[in-house]
C-alpha positions in Angstrom: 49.4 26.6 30.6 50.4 22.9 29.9 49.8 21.9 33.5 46.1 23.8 33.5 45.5 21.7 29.8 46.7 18.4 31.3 44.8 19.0 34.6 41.2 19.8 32.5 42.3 16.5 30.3 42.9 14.2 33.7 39.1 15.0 35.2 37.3 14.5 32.1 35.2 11.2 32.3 33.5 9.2 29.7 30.1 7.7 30.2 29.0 5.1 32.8 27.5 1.7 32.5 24.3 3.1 33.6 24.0 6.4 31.6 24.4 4.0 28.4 22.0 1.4 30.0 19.6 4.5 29.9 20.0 5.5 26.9 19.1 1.4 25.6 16.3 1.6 27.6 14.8 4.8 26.0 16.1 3.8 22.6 14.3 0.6 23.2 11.0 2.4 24.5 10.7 4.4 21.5 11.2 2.0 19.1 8.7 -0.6 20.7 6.5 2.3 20.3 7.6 3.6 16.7 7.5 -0.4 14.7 4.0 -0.8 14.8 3.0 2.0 13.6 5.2 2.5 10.8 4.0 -1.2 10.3 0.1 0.2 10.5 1.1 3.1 7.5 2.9 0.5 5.1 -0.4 -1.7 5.4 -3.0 1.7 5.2 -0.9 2.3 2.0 -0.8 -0.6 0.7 -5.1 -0.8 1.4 -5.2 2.9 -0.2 -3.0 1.6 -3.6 -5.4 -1.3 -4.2 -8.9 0.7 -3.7 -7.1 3.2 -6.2 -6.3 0.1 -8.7 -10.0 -0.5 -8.5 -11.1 2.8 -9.4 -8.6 2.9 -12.3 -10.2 -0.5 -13.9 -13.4 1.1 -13.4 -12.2 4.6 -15.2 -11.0 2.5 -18.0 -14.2 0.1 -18.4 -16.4 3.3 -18.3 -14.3 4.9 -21.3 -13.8 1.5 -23.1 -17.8 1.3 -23.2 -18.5 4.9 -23.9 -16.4 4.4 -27.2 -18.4 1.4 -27.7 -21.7 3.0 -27.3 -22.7 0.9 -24.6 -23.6 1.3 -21.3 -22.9 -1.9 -19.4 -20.4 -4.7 -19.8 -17.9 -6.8 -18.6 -13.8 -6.7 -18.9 -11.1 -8.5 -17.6 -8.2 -6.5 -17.1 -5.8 -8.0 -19.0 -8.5 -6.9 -21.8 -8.8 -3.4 -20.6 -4.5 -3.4 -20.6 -4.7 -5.0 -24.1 -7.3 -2.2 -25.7 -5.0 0.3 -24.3 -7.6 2.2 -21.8 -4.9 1.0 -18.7 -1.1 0.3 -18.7 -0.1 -2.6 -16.6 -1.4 -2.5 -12.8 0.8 -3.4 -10.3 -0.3 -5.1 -7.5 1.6 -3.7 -4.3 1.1 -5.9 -1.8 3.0 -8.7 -4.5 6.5 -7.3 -5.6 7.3 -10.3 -8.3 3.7 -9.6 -10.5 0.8 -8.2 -10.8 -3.0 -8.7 -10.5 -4.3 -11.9 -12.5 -5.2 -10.6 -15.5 -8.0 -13.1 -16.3 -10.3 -13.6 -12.9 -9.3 -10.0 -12.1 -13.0 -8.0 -13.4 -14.7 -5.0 -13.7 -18.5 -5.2 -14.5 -20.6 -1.6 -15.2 -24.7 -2.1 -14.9 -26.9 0.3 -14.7 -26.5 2.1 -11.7 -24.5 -0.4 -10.3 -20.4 -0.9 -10.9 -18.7 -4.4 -9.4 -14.9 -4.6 -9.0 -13.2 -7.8 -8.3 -9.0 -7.4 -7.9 -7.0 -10.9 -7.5 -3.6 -11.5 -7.2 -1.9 -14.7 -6.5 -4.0 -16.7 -4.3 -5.6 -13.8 -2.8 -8.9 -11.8 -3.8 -7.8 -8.1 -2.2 -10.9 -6.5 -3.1 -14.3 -8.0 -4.5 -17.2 -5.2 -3.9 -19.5 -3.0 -5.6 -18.6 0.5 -6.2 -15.2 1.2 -6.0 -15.4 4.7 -5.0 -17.1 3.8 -2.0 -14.4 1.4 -0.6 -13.0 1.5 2.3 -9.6 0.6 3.9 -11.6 -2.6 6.1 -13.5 -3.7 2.6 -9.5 -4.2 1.2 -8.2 -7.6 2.5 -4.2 -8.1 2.2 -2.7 -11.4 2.3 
């Protein structure tokens, strides 16, 4: 039974160069193909986090001037955090802050709503209606 064990043991092989060489090549095929889209969804969700930032400040305007009694007005965010109708908003495309508090604006008219989101250096989304925003209308630095 030793000699039979020893034999199987002798005629076993291992891989070759070119079976691992495949296996790079493939490896390296689906990657190349799997980055850019996983880079595609990290931007998408990114777009999709901002558009729902807008609609938030726009929630919170709307219930800050229904407790007013009014039924247009402007606020900055950092008012709308201040007043307590919206904790802090963080901005997802920065990871060190948030939105500018001051130039970042929600403005309710009649039948009309305006929503401008800065951060940094960069104006991600300035456009009426909120809820009618789309992924393009949401520009990321």
């Amino acid at each position: 039974m030793l000699k039979k064990l020893n034999h199987v043991l002798k005629n076993q092989r291992g891989l070759t160069l070119v079976e691992l060489l495949a296996v790079v090549v493939i490896l390296g095929i689906i990657s190349a193909i799997a980055i850019p889209s996983i880079g595609g969804l990290i931007n998408n969700s990114k777009k999709d986090a901002h558009i729902g930032n807008a609609q938030m400040m726009v929630n919170a305007a709307k219930m800050a001037l229904s407790a007013d009694g009014n039924t247009e007005g402007t606020f900055t965010l950092d008012t709308l955090v201040k007043d307590g109708y919206l904790e802090e908003v963080k901005n997802p495309s920065n990871k060190d802050g948030g939105y500018d508090k001051t130039n970042s604006v929600v403005n309710i008219g009649k039948g009309s709503n305006k929503v401008t989101l800065i951060g940094g250096q960069t104006t991600y989304i300035n456009g009426e209606d909120p809820f009618e925003i789309a992924r393009k209308d949401v520009k990321l630095p």
